[in-house]
Structure formats: C-alpha cells, structure tokens
C-alpha positions, 0 to 999 in steps of 0.5 A: 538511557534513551528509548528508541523507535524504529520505524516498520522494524523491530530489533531483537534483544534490544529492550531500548527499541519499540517495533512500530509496525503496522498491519498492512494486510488490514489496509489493503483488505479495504482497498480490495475491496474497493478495487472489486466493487469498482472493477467492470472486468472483474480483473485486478492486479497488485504490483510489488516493488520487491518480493519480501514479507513485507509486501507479501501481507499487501498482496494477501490483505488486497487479495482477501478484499477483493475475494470478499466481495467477489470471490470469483475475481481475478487478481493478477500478482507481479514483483518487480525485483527480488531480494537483496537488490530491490531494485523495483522501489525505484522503477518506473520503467518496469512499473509502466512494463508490469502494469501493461501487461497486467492492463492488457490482460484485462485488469482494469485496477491496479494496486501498486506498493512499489515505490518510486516504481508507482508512478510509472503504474499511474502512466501505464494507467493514464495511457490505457485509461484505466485506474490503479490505487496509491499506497502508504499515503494519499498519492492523489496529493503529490502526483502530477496533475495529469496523472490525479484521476487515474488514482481511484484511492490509497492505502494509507500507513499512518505513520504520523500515528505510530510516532504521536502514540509513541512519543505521547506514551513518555508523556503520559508516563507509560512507555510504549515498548517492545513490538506496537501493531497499529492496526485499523483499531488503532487507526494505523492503517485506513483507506483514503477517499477524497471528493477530489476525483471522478474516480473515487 
C-alpha cells in the first residue's frame, strides 16, 4: 500500500517503486560546452569516479558539448576505478594523480563526476592554475574558500525537483509511476553560473 521512490534507480517488477532518474548526459552537454568556449588550449578533460553506465552518459553528454562548439577538441577521458569496487568516489589522492596528468597534457578544464575524489580535482587545478567544473550540485558553494575560483561552473542534478514533482504527484492525485526522466524540460538537470567567481 505504500508508493516508493528510488532515487537514480529503478526496480524491475516492483509497480510500488517509481524510477526518478535523470538524464545527465543533457546536463553535462551544457557544461561542455561551456568548458569548449572558455578553454584557450582546446584541450578538456572529464574524470570519472567509476567505470559504470552511469557516468559513461556524463562522459558522452560532456563530450558532445564541447564538440558542439569545437569539434576538433581534445577531450582527455579517465576512470578512476572499475567496478565492483568504485573505490574512485572517494579518492582525492588519485583525483589530484589524474587531473595532473590530464593538466600537464594540456587540458586547461576538467569536468570531474567522481565524488569524494572532485576535491583533489580542484587541488590539482589550484596548484596548475588552471579551472575544472563541480558536478551534481553547485560545489562553488561547499568547497574551501582557496579552492572556489578554480570552480568555473557545475552540473547540477536537481534531485530537489524529482522528489517535489514526485510527492506533489499524490497531492494532486495522479501518482507519478513506473520510470520519471527529468530531464532539461523538466528542470531535472541545469548548469549552474554564479557572478560569485571570476571564473565563471
């Protein structure tokens, strides 16, 4: 009798469980571009947490933006684990490894979906003087204050959306079931620019 949401899932079988799923290549399209019109190099790079489908449709989303606006771009691509142990959500060390690497090749943007690991991306990107982009929220807002003008932008998730449309659904008396993509239409993925940096 109870109506469940699950968050970046679905649940085969289960008609008690609506999906709220999102659809991240769209948002990360955005800051792919964005990353292609601020990069003097023509050289971006995107850094996973973890080799799994999920991330694999913020890697094509990002790389389709940037080629959108130059498609002769560069744009560097880096896992830093494999599955079953993504270990890569919560390393920093191996975020600050990857994105030297991907700085020293000439990459002067990084998107970074990995997580825990995204903070040693901005510390990579502090020390090379040089910018990367938040993922999921707007991680200008939470990161240190030495680390807030290496973040050029985000790419937000609007989770606050899914779960609103989802619980307003009952509300109004039509539930939301079976598997919800919000998308850009529906406002369940954006790319975040604040006045607050230089960068930006």
């Amino acid at each position: 009798n109870t109506q469940f949401g699950i968050i970046d899932s679905t649940v085969d079988g289960a008609t008690n469980v609506t999906g709220l799923v999102f659809a991240e290549n769209e948002g990360s399209f955005l800051v792919g571009a964005a990353a292609a019109l601020k990069s003097k190099t023509g050289n971006v790079g995107y850094i996973g947490g973890c080799l799994i489908p999920l991330l694999q449709k913020f890697e094509a989303g990002f790389t389709a933006g940037a080629k959108a606006v130059k498609p002769d771009i560069k744009v560097q691509v880096k896992y830093l684990s494999n599955p079953p142990d993504c270990k890569g959500f919560n390393d920093p060390a191996a975020g600050t490894e990857t994105a030297n690497g991907m700085y020293d090749a000439g990459a002067d943007i990084i998107f970074a979906a990995a997580g825990g690991s995204g903070t040693g991306v901005f510390q990579s990107a502090k020390a090379k003087k040089t910018l990367a982009i938040g993922v999921d929220s707007d991680q200008y807002q939470t990161a240190a204050a030495d680390l807030q003008p290496v973040i050029m932008t985000s790419m937000l998730k609007r989770v606050d959306v899914a779960v609103f449309d989802f619980i307003k659904s009952f509300q109004d008396g039509a539930p939301l079931t079976g598997v919800q993509t919000f998308d850009l239409k529906k406002d369940g993925v954006a790319m975040y620019i604040s006045l607050n940096s230089q960068n930006r």
